[in-house]
VOBA-217002 format. One record per residue (C-alpha): residue number from 1; x, y, z. Coordinates in pm, 1 decimal. Example, Ala and Ser with C-alpha at 12.3 -4.5 7.8 and 13.67 -1.06 7.14 Angstrom:
<sites>
> num px py pz
> 1 1230.0 -450.0 780.0
> 2 1367.0 -106.0 714.0
</sites>
This chain:
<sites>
> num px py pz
> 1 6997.5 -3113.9 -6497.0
> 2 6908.1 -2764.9 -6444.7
> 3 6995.7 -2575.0 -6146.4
> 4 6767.9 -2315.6 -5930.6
> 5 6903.5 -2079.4 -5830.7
> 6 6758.2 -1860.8 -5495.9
> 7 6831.9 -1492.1 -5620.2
> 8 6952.3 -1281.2 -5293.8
> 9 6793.3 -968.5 -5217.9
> 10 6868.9 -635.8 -4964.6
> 11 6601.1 -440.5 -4777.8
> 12 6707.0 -142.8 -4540.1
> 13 6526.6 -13.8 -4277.2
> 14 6523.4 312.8 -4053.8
> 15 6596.9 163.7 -3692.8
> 16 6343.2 315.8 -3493.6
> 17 5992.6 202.8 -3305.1
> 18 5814.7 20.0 -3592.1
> 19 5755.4 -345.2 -3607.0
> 20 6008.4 -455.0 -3859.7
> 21 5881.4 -795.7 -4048.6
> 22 6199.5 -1067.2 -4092.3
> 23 6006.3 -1345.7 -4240.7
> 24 6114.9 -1490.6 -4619.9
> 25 6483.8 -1297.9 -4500.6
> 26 6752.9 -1500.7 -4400.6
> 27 6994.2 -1250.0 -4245.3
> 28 6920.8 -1004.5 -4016.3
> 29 7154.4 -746.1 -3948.7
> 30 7150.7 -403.6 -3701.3
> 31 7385.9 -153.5 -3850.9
> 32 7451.9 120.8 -3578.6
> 33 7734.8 385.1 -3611.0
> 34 7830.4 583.9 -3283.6
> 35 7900.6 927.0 -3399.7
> 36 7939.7 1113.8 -3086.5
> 37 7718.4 962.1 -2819.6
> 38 7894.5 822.6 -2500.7
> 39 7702.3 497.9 -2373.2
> 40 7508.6 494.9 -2712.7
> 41 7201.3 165.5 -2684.7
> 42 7088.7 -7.1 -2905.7
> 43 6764.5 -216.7 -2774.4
> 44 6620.1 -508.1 -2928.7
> 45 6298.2 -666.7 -2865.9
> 46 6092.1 -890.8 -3055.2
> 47 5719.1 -1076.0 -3125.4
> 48 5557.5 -1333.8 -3274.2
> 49 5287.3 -1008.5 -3464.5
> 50 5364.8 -688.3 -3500.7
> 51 5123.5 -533.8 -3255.7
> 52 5153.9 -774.5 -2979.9
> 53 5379.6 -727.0 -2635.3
> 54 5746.7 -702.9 -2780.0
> 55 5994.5 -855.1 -2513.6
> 56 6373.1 -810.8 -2465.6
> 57 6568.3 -1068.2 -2741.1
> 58 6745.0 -1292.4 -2557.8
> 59 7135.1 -1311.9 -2558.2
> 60 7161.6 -1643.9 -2723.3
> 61 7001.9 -1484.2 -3044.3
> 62 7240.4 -1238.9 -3119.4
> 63 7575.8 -1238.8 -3296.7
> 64 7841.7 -965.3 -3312.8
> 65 7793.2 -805.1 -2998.9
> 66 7741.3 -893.0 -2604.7
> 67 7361.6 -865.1 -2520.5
> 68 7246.6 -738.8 -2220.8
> 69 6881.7 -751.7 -2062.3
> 70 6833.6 -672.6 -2451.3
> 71 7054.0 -370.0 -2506.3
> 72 7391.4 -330.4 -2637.3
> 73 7605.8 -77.9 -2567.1
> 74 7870.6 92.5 -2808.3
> 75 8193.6 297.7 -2838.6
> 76 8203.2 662.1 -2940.2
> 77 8337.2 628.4 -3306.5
> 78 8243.3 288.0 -3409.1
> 79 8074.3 76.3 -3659.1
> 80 7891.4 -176.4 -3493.5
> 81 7698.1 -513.3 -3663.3
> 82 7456.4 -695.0 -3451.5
> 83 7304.0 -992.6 -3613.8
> 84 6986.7 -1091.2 -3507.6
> 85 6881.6 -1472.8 -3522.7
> 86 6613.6 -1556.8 -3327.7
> 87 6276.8 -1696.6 -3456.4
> 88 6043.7 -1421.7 -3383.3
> 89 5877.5 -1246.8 -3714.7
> 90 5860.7 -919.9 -3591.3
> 91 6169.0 -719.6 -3449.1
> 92 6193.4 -380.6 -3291.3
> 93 6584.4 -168.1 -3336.1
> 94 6573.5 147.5 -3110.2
> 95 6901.6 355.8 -3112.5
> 96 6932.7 602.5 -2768.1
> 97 7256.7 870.3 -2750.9
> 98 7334.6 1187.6 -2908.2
> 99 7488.3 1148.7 -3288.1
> 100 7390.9 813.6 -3295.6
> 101 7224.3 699.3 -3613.7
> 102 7141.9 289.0 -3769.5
> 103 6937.4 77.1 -4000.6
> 104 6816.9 -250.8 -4035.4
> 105 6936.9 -497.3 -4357.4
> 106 6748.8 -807.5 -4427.6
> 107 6932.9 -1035.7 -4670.0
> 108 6887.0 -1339.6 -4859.9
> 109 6510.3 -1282.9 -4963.4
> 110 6394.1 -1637.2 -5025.5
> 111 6143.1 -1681.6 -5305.1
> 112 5878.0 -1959.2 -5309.6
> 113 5918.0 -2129.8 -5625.9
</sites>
């Protein structure tokens, strides 16, 4: 019997306002280092299209970090991995604080065979 195998693929993208598209990933994950900035945010919000009404993500569909009324907070001088896995299509990844830079992965690319 032959096996299938699902190849994985990467994507990275600039965390900013643009509508960032999840579907065919199965990973979602908010990289966000904390240079300098004290109280760094990051602020997730997400929608079913990608020029609808974004709203806050909820705190139930994040992993990695503690959610609140959609923002997460950071230490000066950290790494920090949010994972994102709600079922919206379309998510938003907007970084405030001085020296504070991130970027979006989406992993495991799933092919239609």
């Amino acid at each position: 019997m032959a096996r299938t195998s699902i190849v994985g693929e990467s994507k990275g993208v600039a965390v900013g306002s643009t509508a960032i598209d999840t579907n065919e990933y199965g990973t979602v994950t908010i990289i966000a280092v904390s240079a300098a900035a004290v109280g760094a945010e990051l602020t997730l919000t997400e929608c079913d299209t990608s020029n609808g009404t974004f709203t806050a993500v909820d705190s139930s569909d994040v992993v990695g970090a503690e959610l609140t009324a959609g923002e997460v907070t950071f230490d000066v001088g950290t790494v920090n991995l949010v994972g994102y896995i709600g079922n919206k299509r379309y998510i938003k990844a907007a970084i405030a604080g001085t020296g504070t830079t991130g970027a979006v992965l989406l992993s495991e690319k799933r092919y239609a065979e």
